[in-house]
VEXDREN-2710 file (C-alpha; in Angstrom, 1 decimal):
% VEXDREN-2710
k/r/px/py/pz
1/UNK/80.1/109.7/123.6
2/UNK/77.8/109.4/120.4
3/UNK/79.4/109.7/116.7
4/UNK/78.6/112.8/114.5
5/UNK/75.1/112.8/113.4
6/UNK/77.1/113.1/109.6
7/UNK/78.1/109.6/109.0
8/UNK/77.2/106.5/110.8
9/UNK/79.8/104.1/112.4
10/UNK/78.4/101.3/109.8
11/UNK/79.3/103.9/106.9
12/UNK/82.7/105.1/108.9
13/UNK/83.6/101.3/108.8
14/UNK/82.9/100.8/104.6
15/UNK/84.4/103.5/103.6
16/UNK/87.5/102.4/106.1
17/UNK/87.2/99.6/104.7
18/UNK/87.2/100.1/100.8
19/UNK/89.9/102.7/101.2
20/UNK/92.2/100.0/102.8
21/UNK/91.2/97.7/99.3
22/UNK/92.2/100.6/97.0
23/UNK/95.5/100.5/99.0
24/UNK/95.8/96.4/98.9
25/UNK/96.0/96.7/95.1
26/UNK/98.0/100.2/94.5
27/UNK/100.8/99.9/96.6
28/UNK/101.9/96.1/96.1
29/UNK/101.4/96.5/92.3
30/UNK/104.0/99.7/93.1
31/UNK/105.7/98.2/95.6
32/UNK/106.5/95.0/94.8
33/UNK/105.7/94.7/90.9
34/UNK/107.3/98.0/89.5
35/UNK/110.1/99.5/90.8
36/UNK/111.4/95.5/91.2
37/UNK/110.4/95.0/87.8
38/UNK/112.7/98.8/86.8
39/UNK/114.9/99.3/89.6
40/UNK/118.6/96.8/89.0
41/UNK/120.0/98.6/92.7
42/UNK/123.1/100.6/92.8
43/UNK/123.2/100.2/88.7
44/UNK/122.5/103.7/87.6
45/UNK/122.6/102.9/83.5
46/UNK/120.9/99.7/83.4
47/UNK/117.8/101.5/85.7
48/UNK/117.7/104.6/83.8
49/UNK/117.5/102.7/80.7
50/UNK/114.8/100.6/82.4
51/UNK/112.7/103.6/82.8
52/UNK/113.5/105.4/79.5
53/UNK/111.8/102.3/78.2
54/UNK/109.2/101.9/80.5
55/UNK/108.3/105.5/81.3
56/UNK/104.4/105.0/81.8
57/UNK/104.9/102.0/83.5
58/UNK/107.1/104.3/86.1
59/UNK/104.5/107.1/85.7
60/UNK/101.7/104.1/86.9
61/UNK/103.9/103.4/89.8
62/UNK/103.9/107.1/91.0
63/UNK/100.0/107.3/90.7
64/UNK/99.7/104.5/92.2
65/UNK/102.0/105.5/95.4
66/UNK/99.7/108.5/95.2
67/UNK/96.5/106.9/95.2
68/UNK/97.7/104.8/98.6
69/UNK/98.3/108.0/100.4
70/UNK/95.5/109.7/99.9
71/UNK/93.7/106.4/101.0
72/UNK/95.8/106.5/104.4
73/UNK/94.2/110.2/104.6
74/UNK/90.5/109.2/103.6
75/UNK/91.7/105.7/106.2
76/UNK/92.5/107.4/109.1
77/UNK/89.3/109.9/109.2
78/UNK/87.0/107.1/108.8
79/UNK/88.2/105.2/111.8
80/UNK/88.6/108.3/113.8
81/UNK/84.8/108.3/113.3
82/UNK/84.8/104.5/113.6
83/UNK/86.5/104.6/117.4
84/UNK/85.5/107.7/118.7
85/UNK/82.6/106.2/120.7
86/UNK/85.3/104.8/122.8
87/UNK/87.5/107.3/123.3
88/UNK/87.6/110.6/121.2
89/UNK/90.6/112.0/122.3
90/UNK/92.5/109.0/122.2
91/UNK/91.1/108.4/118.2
92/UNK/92.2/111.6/116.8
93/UNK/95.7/111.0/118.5
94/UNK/95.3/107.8/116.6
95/UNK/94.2/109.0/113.4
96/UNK/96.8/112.1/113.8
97/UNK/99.7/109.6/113.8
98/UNK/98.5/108.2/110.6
99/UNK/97.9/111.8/108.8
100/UNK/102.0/112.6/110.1
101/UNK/103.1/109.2/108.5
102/UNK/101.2/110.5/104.9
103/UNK/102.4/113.9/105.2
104/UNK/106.2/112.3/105.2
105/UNK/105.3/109.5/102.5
106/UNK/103.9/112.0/100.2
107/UNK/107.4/114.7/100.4
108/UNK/109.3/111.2/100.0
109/UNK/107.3/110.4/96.9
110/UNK/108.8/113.6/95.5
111/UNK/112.0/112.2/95.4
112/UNK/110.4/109.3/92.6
113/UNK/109.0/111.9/90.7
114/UNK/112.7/114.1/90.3
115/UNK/114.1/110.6/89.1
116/UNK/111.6/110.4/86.6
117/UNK/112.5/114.0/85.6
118/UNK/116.5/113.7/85.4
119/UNK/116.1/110.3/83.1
120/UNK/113.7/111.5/80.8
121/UNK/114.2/115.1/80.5
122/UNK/116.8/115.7/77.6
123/UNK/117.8/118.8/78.3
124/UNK/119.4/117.5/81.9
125/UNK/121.9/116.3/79.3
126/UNK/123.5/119.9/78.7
127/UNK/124.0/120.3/82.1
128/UNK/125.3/117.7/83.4
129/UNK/127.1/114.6/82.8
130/UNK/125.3/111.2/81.9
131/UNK/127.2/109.3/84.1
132/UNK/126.5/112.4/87.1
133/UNK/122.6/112.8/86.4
134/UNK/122.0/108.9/86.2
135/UNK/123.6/108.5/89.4
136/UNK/121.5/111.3/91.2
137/UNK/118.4/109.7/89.8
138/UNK/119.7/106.7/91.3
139/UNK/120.3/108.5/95.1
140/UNK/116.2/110.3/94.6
141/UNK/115.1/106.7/94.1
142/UNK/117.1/105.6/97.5
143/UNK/115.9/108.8/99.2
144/UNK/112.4/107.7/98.5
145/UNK/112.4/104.3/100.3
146/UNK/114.7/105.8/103.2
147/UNK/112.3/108.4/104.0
148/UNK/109.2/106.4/103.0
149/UNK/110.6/104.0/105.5
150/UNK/111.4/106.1/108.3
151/UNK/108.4/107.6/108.5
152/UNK/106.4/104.3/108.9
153/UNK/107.8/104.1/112.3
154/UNK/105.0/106.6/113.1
155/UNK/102.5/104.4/110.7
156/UNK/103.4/101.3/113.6
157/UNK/102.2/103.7/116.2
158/UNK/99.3/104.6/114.8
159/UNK/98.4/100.9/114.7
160/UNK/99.5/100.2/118.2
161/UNK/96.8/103.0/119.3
162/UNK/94.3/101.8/116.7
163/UNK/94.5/97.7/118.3
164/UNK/94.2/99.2/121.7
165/UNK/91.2/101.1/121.0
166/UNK/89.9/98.0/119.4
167/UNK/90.6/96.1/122.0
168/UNK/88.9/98.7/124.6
169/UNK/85.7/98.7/121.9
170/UNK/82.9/96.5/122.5
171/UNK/81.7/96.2/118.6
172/UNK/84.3/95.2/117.2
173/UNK/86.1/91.6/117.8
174/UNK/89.2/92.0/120.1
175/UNK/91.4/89.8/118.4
176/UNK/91.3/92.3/115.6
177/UNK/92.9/94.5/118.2
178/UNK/95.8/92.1/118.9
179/UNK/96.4/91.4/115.1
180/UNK/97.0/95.5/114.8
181/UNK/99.6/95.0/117.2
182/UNK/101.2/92.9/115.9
183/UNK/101.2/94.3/112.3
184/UNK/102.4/97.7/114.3
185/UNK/105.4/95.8/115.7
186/UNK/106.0/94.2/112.3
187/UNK/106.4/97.4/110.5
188/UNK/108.8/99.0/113.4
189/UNK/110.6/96.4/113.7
190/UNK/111.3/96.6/109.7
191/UNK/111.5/100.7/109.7
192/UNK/114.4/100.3/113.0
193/UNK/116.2/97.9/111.8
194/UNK/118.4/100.1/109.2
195/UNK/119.4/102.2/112.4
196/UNK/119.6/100.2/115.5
197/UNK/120.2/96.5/114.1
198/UNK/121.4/96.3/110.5
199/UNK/122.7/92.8/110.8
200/UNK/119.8/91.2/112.7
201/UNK/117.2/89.3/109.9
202/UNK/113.3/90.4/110.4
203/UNK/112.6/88.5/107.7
204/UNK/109.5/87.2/109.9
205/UNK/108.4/90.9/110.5
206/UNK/106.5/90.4/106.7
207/UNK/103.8/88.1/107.7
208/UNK/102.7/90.2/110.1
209/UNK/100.7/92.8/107.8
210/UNK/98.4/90.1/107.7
211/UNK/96.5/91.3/110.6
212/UNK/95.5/94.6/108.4
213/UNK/94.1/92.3/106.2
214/UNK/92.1/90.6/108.3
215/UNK/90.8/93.7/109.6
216/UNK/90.1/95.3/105.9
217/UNK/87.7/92.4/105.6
218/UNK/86.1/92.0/108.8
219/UNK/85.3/96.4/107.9
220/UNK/83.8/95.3/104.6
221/UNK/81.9/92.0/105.4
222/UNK/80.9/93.2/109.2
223/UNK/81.4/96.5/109.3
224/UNK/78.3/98.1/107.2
225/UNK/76.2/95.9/109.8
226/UNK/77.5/98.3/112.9
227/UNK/74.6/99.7/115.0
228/UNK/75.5/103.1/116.3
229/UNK/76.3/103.9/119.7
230/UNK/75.2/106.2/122.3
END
């Protein structure tokens, strides 16, 4: 089954590729330099004041959540194009998936942006109570990561299907395949836990993103050399 005469698999796999890099650097500097950075958990005053102060460092953070998402869209065409030589059906299932997980991270990401609102918005304050508004800024914030997280359950199957088609694929290197997996399991193993085994530590689960990494630079370096099948 031959790839659309539109885009070649060698241009499927950089922009795959660069889109994944755009993510690399927006969502840790999000994720784990910002809202850490703003966020003192469960204290409603001290993170309010955190963002008063730091408002377009929050704003950044949004964007920068934004930015990711988009990428997973702009992601999951380009290896729909990538893998549909070896199965077509079986990539837009794939890619589907991935499109489901965004649609649910982007909703969530509304929740950020009604924090922002309640904290910095002063006329909040004639309405309701300090104490009352800080505290529902503080539950938008929590309602983010919950439903961010629950939704990466589907993110994990999209990269279960996407390391099987690799696997199945003859141009790209198998162990690629098996490092998906793995990253797949790592992220529902951390997006379960809440619900089926609070007490149980998945600390390990963390190193196993590694394997999109790996796979990010084998569709940078490699990728662009693809020759197209059919």
């Amino acid at each position: 089954m031959s790839t659309s005469p539109k885009i070649s698999l060698s241009s499927a796999a950089l922009i795959a590729g660069i889109g994944l890099l755009v993510m690399a650097v927006a969502a840790p500097f999000a994720e784990l330099y910002v809202l850490p950075k703003l966020i003192v958990p469960y204290m409603t005053a001290e993170t309010a004041a955190n963002i008063q102060a730091h408002e377009t460092l929050f704003t950044a953070a949004i964007y920068a959540y934004f930015i990711t998402f988009i990428c997973d869209l702009v992601v999951a065409w380009a290896l729909y194009i990538l893998l549909k030589p070896v199965n077509e059906y079986l990539s837009l299932l794939t890619a589907l998936f991935r499109w489901v997980y965004t649609l649910i991270a982007i909703m969530a990401l509304m929740n950020l942006i009604t924090a922002l609102q309640l904290i910095t918005t002063p006329k909040y304050l004639t309405i309701i109570e300090k104490d009352q508004l800080y505290a529902q800024a503080m539950i938008s914030i929590r309602a983010f990561k919950n439903h961010w997280y629950f939704g990466i359950s589907l993110f994990a199957i999209h990269l279960f299907l996407l390391g099987y088609m690799v696997i199945k694929s003859t141009y790209i290197p198998k162990i690629l395949g098996i490092l998906l997996i793995l990253s797949g399991t790592g992220y529902l193993l951390n997006s379960v836990k809440p619900y089926f085994f609070p007490s149980i530590s998945v600390d390990f689960a963390m190193y196993t993103f590694f394997g999109e990494l790996i796979f990010m630079l084998w569709l940078l370096i490699k990728g662009p050399r693809l020759q197209e099948i059919g």
